[in-house]
Steps between C-alpha positions, in 0.01 A plus 500: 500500500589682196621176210583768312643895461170594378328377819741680707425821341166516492487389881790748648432736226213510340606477130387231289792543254383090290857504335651394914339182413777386349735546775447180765550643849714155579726567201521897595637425793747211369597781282612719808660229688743448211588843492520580828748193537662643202587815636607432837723208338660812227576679848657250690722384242624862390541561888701154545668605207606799631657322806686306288325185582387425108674650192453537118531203285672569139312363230485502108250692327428454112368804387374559094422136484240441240183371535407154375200354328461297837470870695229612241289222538517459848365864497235442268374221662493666844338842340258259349367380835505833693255650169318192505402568887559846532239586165309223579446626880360872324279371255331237780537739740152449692560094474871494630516763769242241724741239469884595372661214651266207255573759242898496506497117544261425242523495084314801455611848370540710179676335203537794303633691774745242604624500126505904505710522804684243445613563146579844678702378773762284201530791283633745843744210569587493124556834481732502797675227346567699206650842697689207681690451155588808502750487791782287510440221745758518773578341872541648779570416858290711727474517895166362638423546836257284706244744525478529123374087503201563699255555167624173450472317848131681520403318131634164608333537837172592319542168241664287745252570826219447259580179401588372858189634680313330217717165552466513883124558514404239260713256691336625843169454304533166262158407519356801361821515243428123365155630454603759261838538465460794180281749726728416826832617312316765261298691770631790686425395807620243732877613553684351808795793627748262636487292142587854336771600735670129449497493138609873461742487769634194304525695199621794598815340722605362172467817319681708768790202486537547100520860533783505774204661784620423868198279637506554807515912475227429218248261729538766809427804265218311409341388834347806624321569144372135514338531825358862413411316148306243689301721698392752203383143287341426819284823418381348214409205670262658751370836276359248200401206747701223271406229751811533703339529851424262807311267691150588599512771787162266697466837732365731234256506161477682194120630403479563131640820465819366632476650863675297750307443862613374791304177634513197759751248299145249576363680207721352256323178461208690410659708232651205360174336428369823391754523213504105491495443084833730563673347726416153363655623134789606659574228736317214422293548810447673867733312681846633445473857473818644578377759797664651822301790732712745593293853592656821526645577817455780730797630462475535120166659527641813274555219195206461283353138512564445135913485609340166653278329266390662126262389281650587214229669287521556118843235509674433187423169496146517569496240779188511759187606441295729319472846627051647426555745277831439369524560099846383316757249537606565846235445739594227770614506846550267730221384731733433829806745548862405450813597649635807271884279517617711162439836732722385782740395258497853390537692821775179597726499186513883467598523819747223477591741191590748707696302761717335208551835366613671806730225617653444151818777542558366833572163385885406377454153422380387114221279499371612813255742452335224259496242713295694756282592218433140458462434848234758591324450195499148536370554890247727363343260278503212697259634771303662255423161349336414826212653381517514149298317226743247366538160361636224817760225364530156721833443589561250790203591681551911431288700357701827393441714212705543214644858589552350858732270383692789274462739789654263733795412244570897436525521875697201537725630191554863628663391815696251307582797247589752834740243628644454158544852466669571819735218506621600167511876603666390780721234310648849222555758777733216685686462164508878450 
């Protein structure tokens, strides 16, 4: 597992360049998934635009407007915090690279260089402000076209998704979040996709509404990045080992290195009381281990066993258990293989990806192509949850998982949404 770029380079390449500790290999690949969702969304909006299906939206523009005391401030203050992190993160350097995220979240940094940059930062914006005098300030109505609003649908997506994973996965996990409700919403981890894509999907409608944006041309422009944005955060998932990974696979083990071996499922009793101060931390005891044998199949003998069960070695979150030898933060791996689920969600949603985008020209209805989106994604999720780590809710005698619920609803609501779609389709080329 590589937690971060620096691991990843000195494994696949062999350069230990310290400065890639920085760069989290979860939020790397969050990075990519919002631009790769950004692009294909540009494309399919200028190409929908093209076909007439969206147009430009004339809107007023204030241009030589000065700049307020409010504006410099505001600068100041945020110039302030970047030099106060930023400087403080090169003169601490061999301190903060172990740990960046405790760091970023945490009251330490450089004073002076917070006061440097942002002192720095008010005077640029004050300067501005006073070329800005120099022009008369005039209005003008300009032509926006939808593409031009995806800067601001990936920002909102960013804020918005952030705050929803965060809400979803403290309400999936309330016991640990009444336990410490600061480090649950402060940390970087524990983020919940289906929260995100509510909340920003929320926000975003609304947005699209204001700004005169046909929804339904905007949602089905946006499906096929979704699902290909899935798959890439999915990457991120599985490359750092974030804890996003299944049951117990009861017909292999892990040895220390990490190496996964085939065994009779008997075994698994004895591994569990081999590892039993583990197991007992993590579930209170030996009794309800979540487990399920399922050995690799003859036919399948050209997959490697780890596309089975991985131990996750060197994991972000350093769960498991020591690895002899091991120096630095990340040395833990599991002591019983799991079920790699963020891998097939890879390989599934990419190739959903590529099924939504091949079958997205070919469809005449609006709203359509999303509500498939939601329907395969939604069927995707709720098998994988059959073997996937996850906190059960009680409800009339039923055990299902949070995301099972949502996946069932998205299902539910994409044939609802296809119906919709088609009866109103139907209901405008009648009148026509």
């Amino acid at each position: 597992m590589y937690p971060n770029l620096y691991y990843a380079f000195k494994d696949l390449l062999g350069l230990e360049l310290p400065f890639l500790k920085l760069f989290q290999t979860f939020g790397f690949f969050v990075a990519i998934a919002f631009l790769a969702a950004a692009y294909t969304l540009t494309s399919e909006l200028k190409r929908r635009e093209r076909l007439g299906l969206l147009k430009a939206v004339p809107e007023k523009i204030t241009k030589g407007k000065p700049v307020t005391t409010t504006d410099i401030i505001i600068n100041g203050v945020i110039g302030f915090i970047l030099g106060f992190k930023i400087i403080g993160i090169v003169a601490d350097w061999d301190a903060v690279s172990q740990d960046l995220q405790s760091f970023v979240m945490s009251a330490r940094g450089s004073f002076i260089g917070g006061i440097i940059v942002g002192a720095a930062v008010a005077y640029l914006k004050y300067r501005s402000g006073q070329k800005a005098k120099a022009e008369k300030e005039v209005t003008v109505t300009e032509l926006i076209h939808p593409y031009q609003r995806v800067p601001d649908f990936t920002v909102m997506a960013a804020v918005a998704g952030l705050i929803g994973a965060k809400i979803f996965h403290n309400l999936e996990n309330w016991g640990d979040f009444v336990q410490d409700p600061v480090g649950s919403l402060l940390s970087f981890s524990g983020l919940t996709f289906y929260g995100g894509l509510i909340v920003a999907s929320i926000v975003i409608i609304r947005y699209a509404r204001n700004k005169k944006i046909d929804v339904l041309q905007l949602i089905d422009s946006a499906a096929p990045g979704l699902m290909l944005a899935y798959g890439v955060g999915r990457m991120g998932c599985h490359f750092s080992g974030d804890g996003d990974w299944g049951i117990y696979n009861s017909a292999y083990v892990t040895d220390t290195t990490g190496r996964v071996t085939q065994v009779d499922p008997s075994r698994f009793q004895e591994v569990l009381k081999a590892n039993e101060q583990f197991f007992a931390r993590q579930y209170g005891g030996l009794e309800h281990i979540p487990h399920a044998a399922f050995a690799k199949p003859q036919g399948l003998s050209f997959l490697p066993d780890w596309f089975f069960a991985y131990g996750y070695p060197h994991n972000v979150i350093n769960e498991g258990v020591l690895m002899p030898g091991c120096t630095g933060r990340y040395c833990s791996v599991l002591p019983i293989s799991v079920y790699p689920t963020a891998l097939y969600e890879i390989i599934a949603c990419l190739l959903l990806f590529a099924l939504l985008w091949s079958i997205r020209k070919k469809i005449k209805v609006p709203g359509m192509v999303f509500g498939i989106y939601l329907m395969l994604n939604g069927i995707e999720r709720f098998f994988i949850e059959k073997i996937r780590v996850n906190t059960k809710y009680d409800i009339f005698g039923f055990h299902p998982t949070q995301a099972e619920i949502i996946s069932s609803l998205m299902v539910i609501g994409g044939a609802v949404l296809i119906w919709y779609c088609r009866k109103l389709y139907n209901s405008a080329k009648t009148i026509s």
